[in-house]
C-alpha positions in Angstrom: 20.8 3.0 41.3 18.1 4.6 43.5 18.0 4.1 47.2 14.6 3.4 49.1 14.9 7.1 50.3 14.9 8.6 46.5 12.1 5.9 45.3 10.2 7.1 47.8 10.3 10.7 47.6 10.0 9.9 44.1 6.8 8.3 44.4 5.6 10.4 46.8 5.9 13.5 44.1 3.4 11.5 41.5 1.5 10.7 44.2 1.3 14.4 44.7 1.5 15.2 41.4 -1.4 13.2 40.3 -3.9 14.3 43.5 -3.1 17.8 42.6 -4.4 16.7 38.2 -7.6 15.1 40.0 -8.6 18.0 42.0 -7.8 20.7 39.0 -10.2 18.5 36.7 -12.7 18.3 39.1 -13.0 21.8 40.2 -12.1 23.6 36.6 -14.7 21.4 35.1 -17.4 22.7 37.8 -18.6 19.0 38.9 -20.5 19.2 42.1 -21.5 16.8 44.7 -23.8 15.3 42.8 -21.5 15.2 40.0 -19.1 12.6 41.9 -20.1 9.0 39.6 -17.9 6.3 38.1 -18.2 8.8 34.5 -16.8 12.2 35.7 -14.1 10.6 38.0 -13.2 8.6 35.0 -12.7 11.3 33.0 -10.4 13.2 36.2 -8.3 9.9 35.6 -7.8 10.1 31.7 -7.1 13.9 32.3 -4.1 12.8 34.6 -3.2 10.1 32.1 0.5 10.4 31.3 1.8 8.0 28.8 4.5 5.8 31.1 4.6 2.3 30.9 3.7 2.0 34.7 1.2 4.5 34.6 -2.3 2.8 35.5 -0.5 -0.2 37.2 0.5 2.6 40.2 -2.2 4.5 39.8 -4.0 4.4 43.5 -7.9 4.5 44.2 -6.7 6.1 46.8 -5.3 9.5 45.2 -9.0 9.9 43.8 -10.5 9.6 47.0 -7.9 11.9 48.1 -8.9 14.5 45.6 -12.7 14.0 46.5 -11.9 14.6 50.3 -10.3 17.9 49.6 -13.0 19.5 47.5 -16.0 18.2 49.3 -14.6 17.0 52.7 -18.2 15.5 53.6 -18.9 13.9 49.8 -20.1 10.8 51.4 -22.8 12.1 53.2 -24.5 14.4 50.7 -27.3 12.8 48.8 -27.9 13.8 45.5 -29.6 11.2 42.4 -25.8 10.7 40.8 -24.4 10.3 44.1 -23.8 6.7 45.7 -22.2 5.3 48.7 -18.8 6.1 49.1 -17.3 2.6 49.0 -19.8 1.8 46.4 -17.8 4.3 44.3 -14.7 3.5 45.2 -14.9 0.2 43.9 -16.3 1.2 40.3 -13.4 3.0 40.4 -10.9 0.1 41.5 -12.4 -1.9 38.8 -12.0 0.9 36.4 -8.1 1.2 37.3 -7.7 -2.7 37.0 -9.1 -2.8 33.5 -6.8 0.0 32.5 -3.6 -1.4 34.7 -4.5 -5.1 32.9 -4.6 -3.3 29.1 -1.0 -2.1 30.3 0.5 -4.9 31.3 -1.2 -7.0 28.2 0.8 -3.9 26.4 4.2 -4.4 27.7 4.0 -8.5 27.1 3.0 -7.3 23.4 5.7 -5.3 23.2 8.4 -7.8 24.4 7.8 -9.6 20.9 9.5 -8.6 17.8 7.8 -7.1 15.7 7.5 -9.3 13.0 5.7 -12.1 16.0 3.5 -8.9 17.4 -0.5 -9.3 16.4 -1.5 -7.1 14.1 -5.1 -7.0 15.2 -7.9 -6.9 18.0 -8.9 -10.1 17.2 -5.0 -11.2 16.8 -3.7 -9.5 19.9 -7.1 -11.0 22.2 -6.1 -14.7 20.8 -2.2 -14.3 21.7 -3.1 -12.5 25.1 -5.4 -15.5 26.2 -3.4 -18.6 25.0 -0.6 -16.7 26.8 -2.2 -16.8 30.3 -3.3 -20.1 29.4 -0.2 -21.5 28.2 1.2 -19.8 31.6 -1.5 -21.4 33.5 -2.6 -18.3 34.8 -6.2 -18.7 35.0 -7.6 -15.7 37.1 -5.5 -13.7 34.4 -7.1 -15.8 31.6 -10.8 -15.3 32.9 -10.7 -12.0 32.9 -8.9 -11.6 29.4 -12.1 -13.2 27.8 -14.7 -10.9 29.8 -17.0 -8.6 27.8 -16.0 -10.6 24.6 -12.3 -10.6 24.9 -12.2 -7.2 24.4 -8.8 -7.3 26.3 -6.8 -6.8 22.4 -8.4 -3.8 21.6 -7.4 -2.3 25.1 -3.8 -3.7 25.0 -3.2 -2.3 21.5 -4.7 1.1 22.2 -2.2 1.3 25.6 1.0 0.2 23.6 0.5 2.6 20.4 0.3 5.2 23.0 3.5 4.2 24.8 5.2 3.5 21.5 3.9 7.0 19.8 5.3 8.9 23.0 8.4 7.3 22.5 9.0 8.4 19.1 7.7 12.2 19.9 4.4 11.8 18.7 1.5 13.7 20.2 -0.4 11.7 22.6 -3.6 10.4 20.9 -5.8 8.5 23.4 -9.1 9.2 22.7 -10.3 9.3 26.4 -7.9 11.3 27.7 -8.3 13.8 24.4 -12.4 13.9 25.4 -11.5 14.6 29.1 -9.1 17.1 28.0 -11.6 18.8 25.6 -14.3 18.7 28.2 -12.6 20.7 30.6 -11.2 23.5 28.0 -15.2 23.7 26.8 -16.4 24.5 30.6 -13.2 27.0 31.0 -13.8 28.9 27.4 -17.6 28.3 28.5 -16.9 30.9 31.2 -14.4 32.7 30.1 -11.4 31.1 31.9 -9.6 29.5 29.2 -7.6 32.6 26.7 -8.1 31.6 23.3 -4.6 32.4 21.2 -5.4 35.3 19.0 -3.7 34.4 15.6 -2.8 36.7 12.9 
């Protein structure tokens, strides 16, 4: 078993870790100060995206703003039409990471069901979600399972088949992380950073 010491150097690695993703994003993708919205710090996000069950759930606002700091130390201050006030920012992008941390943890209650019980659908999995926060009398939970038409399935299915297709070797195939991803290696070939394999 880990001591506090170890869980803490441990988490102070990802922490790292992750910062260090942010900031390589940002700058190899060539986003500027009026660059920094909700969109292209999403996309920093799903470039860090590593398929753990955990992932989003410790995922910190605060290692974005992190990033943000290093590259443009006085971000908050520089106007520009995509810019916005920093906190205003910072909480599209808590809300962002709460959506993503809730279709996680909808994921790992999913995946605690056999499989023969597990829903087989969006529709399905959005039902079984909601009457389990309402059977549990969770009702903050509940409320925001059945925002933007209970769309809360769809997310919770897409976050477990990319746990579950990790686990068994498979190539990781989220489709925002695979646009991020693509994105970045377009800029880098774009200028000539990025060598192309020659194949013969």
């Amino acid at each position: 078993m880990k001591n506090s010491d170890e869980r803490l150097t441990e988490s102070s690695c990802v922490h790292s870790k992750t910062v260090d993703m942010l900031v390589e994003y940002i700058s190899d993708c060539e986003f500027d100060e009026s660059a920094l919205n909700v969109v292209s710090l999403a996309m920093a996000m799903d470039y860090a995206y590593e398929p753990h069950p955990r992932f989003w759930r410790d995922f910190s606002a605060t290692f974005v703003a992190e990033a943000v700091a290093h590259l443009f130390p006085d971000w908050e201050s520089i106007p520009g039409k995509a810019s916005r006030s920093g906190k205003q920012l910072m909480r599209e992008v808590k809300e962002l990471l709460r959506v993503n941390a809730f279709d996680e943890a909808n994921a790992e209650m999913i995946s605690a069901l056999p499989l023969h019980d597990r829903p087989s659908d969006r529709a399905s999995a959005s039902e079984w979600i909601c009457s389990e926060y309402r059977r549990k009398g969770q009702m903050t939970e509940l409320a925001f399972a059945q925002r933007d038409g209970k769309r809360c399935g769809d997310g919770a299915l897409d976050a477990l088949k990319c746990l579950e297709d990790t686990k068994a070797g498979k190539p990781l195939q989220r489709l925002s992380t695979m646009v991020a991803r693509w994105y970045r290696e377009s800029v880098l070939k774009e200028d000539g950073r990025l060598r192309i394999p020659v194949h013969d």
